[in-house]
N, C-alpha and C positions, 0 to 999 in steps of 0.2 A: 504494500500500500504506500503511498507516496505523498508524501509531505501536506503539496497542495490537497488530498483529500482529508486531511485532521487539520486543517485549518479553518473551516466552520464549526466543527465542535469546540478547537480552541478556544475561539471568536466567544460561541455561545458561554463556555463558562466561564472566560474572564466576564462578559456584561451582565453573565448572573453573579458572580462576584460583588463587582460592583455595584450591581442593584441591592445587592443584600446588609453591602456595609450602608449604603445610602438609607437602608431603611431602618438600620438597627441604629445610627446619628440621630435619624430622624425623632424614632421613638426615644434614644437618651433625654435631646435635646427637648421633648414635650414633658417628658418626667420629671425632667430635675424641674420646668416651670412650672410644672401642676405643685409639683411637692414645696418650690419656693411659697406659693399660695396657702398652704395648708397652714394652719397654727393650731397647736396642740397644746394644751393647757399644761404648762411644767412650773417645778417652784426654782427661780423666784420668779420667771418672767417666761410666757409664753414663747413659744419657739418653734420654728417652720422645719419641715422635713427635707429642704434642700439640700445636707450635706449630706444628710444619711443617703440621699440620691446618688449626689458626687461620686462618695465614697462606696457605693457600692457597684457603679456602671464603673468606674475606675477601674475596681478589682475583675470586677466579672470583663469590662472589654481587656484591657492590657495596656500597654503604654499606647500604641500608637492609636487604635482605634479610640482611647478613653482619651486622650489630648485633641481629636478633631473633633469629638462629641461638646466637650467643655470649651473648644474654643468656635464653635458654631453655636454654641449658646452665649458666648458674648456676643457674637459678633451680631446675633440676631436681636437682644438687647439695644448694641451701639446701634442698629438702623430701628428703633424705636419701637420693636415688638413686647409687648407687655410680658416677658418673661420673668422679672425678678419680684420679689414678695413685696415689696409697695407697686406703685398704680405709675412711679416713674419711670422713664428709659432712655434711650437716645445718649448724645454724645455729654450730654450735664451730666447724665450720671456719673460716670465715670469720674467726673472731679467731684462728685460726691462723699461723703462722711463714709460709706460700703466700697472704695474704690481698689483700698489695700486688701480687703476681703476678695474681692471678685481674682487681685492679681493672682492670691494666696490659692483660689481655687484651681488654675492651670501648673502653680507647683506641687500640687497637692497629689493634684490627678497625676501626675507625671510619677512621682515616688511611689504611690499604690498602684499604678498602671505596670511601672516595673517590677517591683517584686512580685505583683502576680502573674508579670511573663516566667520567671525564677523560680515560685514554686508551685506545686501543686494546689489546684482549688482548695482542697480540704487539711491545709497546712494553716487552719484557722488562728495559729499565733504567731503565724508569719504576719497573717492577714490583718489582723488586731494593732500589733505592732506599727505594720506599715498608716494605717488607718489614723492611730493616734498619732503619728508623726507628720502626716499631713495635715492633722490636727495641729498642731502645734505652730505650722510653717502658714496655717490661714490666720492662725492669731497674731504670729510673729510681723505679718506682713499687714494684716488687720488696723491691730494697735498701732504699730509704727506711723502709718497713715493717720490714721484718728488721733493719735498724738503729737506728732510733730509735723504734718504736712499739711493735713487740713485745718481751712482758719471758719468757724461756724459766723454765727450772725452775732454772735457779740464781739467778733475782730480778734478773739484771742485764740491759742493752742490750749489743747488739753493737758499736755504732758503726758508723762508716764501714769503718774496717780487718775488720772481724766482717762485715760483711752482704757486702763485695768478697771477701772470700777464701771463704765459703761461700754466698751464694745469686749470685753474676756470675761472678766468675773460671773454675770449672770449667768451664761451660757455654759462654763465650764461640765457641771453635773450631767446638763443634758445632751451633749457635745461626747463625751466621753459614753455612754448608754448608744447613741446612734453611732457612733465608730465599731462599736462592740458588734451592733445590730445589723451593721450593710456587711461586717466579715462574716457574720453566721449565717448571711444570705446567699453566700456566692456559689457553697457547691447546686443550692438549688438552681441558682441564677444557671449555674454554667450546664448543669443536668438537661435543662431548657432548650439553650441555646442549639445545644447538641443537635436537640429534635427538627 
């Protein structure tokens, strides 16, 4: 058989290929919006399901597919699609008080994207681990923004004490629970995907 004859099967499954990463971006990128929307009664302060999103399409796609998912969710954001848990979008957001947060979540994804190219789905404190440490790097990236970069309507910075008591402190308990909860998702996640 010859070449030119396995070049329309080839043809056919690379475009199913790529129809199928196009549609599982697709579904990331509705999920993590529906979940930014959600708020779920937690102590001390209510809190949306969007990281447990992140962090679980993260691990279940891997680095590359979980980085064009998260970064066609900003990008769908910056052209003013109602994607993020307030009712704002477009290019202000971004200079917005959430800005260090938003960067935090493509470093995020990228760290739990790799270690679950690394180990096995059901390597759950691989998965834990990696989770809390993109944990870690959306706060790092969060606060620093909310404290030293952005200036609010009273002209001033928050500081360190300002950006830890309102953008890390409340959220920590319930941050640490949904990290827990997108790792114990993934074999099922990945079970799924299989199908």
């Amino acid at each position: 058989m010859s070449a030119n004859a396995l070049a329309p099967r080839s043809i056919a499954n690379s475009s199913l290929k790529w129809l199928t990463m196009a549609v599982m971006v697709a579904f990331g990128v509705s999920l993590i919006a529906i979940s930014a929307k959600i708020q779920v009664p937690f102590w001390p302060v209510p809190v949306t399901l969007q990281t447990l999103a992140i962090m679980g399409l993260a691990a279940a796609y891997g680095l590359r597919l979980g980085l064009t998912t998260i970064l066609a969710y900003l990008a769908a954001g910056l052209m003013g699609a109602p994607v993020f848990a307030g009712l704002a979008a477009g290019p202000a957001y971004f200079a917005g008080p959430t800005a260090g947060y938003l960067a935090g979540f493509v470093i995020a994804v990228a760290i739990v994207g790799y270690v679950a190219d690394q180990v096995s789905s059901k390597n759950i404190l691989a998965l834990i681990g990696a989770t809390l440490l993109g944990t870690l790097v959306i706060y790092a990236l969060g606060a620093y923004w909310l404290g030293f970069v952005f200036i609010g309507s009273s002209g001033n910075l928050l500081g360190f004490e300002g950006a830890w008591k309102y953008g890390v402190q409340p959220f920590i308990l319930a941050d640490i629970v949904k990290a827990v909860l997108a790792s114990l998702s993934v074999p099922a996640i990945a079970s799924l995907m299989k199908k």
